[in-house]
C-alpha positions as CSV (number, residue, x, y, z in Angstrom):
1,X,-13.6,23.7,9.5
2,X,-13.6,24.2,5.9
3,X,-11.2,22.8,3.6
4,X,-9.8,26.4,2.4
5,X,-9.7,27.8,6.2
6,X,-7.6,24.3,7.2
7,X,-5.1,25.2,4.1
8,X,-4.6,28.6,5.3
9,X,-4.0,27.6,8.6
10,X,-1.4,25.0,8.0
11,X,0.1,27.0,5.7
12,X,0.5,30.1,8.4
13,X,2.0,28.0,10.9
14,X,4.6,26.6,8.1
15,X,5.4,29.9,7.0
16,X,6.4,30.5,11.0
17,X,8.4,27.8,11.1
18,X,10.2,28.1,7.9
19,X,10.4,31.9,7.3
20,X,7.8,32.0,4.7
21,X,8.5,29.8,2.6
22,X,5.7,27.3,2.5
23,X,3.6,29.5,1.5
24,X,5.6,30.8,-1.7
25,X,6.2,27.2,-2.6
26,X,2.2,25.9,-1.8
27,X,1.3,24.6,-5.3
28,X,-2.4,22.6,-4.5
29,X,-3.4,20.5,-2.1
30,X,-6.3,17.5,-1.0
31,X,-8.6,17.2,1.5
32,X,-10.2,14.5,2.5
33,X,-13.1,13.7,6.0
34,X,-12.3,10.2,6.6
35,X,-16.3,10.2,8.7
36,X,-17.7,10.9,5.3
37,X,-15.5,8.5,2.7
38,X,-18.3,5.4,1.9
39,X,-16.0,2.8,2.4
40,X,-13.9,3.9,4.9
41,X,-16.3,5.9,7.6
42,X,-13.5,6.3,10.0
43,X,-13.2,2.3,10.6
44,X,-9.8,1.5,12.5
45,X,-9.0,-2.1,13.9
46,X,-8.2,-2.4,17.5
47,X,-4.9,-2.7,18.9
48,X,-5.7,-6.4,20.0
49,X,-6.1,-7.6,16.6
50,X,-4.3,-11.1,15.7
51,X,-1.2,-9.6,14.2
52,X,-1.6,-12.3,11.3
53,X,-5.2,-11.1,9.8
54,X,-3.9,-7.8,10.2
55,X,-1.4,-8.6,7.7
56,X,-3.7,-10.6,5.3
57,X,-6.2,-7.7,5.7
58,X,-3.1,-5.7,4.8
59,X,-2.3,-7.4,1.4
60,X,-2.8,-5.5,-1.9
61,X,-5.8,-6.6,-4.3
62,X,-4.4,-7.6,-7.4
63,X,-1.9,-5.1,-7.2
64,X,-4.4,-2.5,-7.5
65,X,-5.6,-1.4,-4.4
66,X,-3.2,-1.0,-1.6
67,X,-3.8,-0.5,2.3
68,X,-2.0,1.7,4.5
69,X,-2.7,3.7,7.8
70,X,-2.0,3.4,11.5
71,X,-3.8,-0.1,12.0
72,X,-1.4,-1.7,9.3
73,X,1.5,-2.9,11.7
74,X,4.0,-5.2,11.8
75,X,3.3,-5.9,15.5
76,X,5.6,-3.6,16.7
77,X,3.4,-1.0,17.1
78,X,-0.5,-0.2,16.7
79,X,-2.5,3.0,15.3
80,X,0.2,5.6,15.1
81,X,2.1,7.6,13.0
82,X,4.5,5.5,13.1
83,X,3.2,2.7,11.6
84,X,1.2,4.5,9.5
85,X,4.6,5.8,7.6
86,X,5.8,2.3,7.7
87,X,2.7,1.1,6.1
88,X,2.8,3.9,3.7
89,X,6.6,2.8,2.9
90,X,5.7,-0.5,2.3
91,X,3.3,-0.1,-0.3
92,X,5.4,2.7,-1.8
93,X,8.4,-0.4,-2.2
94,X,5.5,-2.8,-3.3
95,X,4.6,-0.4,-6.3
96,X,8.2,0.0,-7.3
97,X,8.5,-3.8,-7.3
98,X,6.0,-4.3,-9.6
């Protein structure tokens, strides 16, 4: 689907649940096909990964390039949303350490 059609959708579906108001308040947003990013290519680690590499794999690169996502777990859980919030919270804490 394109980009603009997936926007318009979303946004319809918000407006349903919240009386209309996503789409007054829809400034921009980002797309992104994770098959198509270079670097990425839709890669995911499997949920019998040592929990340790994960973590090194996991580690920022010079406090420059951070890592979040499904597969970044604290061994509680593996490629989900929920880790991939917790991952995204962790590196939101490590940029306000800095």
């Amino acid at each position: 689907m394109r980009p603009q059609k997936i926007i318009i959708q979303i946004l319809n579906e918000l407006d349903e649940i919240y009386e209309n108001q996503a789409s007054k308040n829809y400034i921009k947003h980002i797309t992104q096909k994770w098959n198509e990013e270079p670097f990425i290519r839709g890669g995911y680690m499997s949920d019998f990964e040592d929990s340790d590499r994960v973590k090194e794999v996991g580690k920022s690169i010079s406090n420059k390039i951070y890592f979040t996502g499904g597969e970044f777990t604290d061994s509680d859980d593996w490629v989900s949303v929920h880790t991939a919030s917790r991952s995204a919270k962790r590196v939101v804490n490590e940029l306000i350490n800095i």
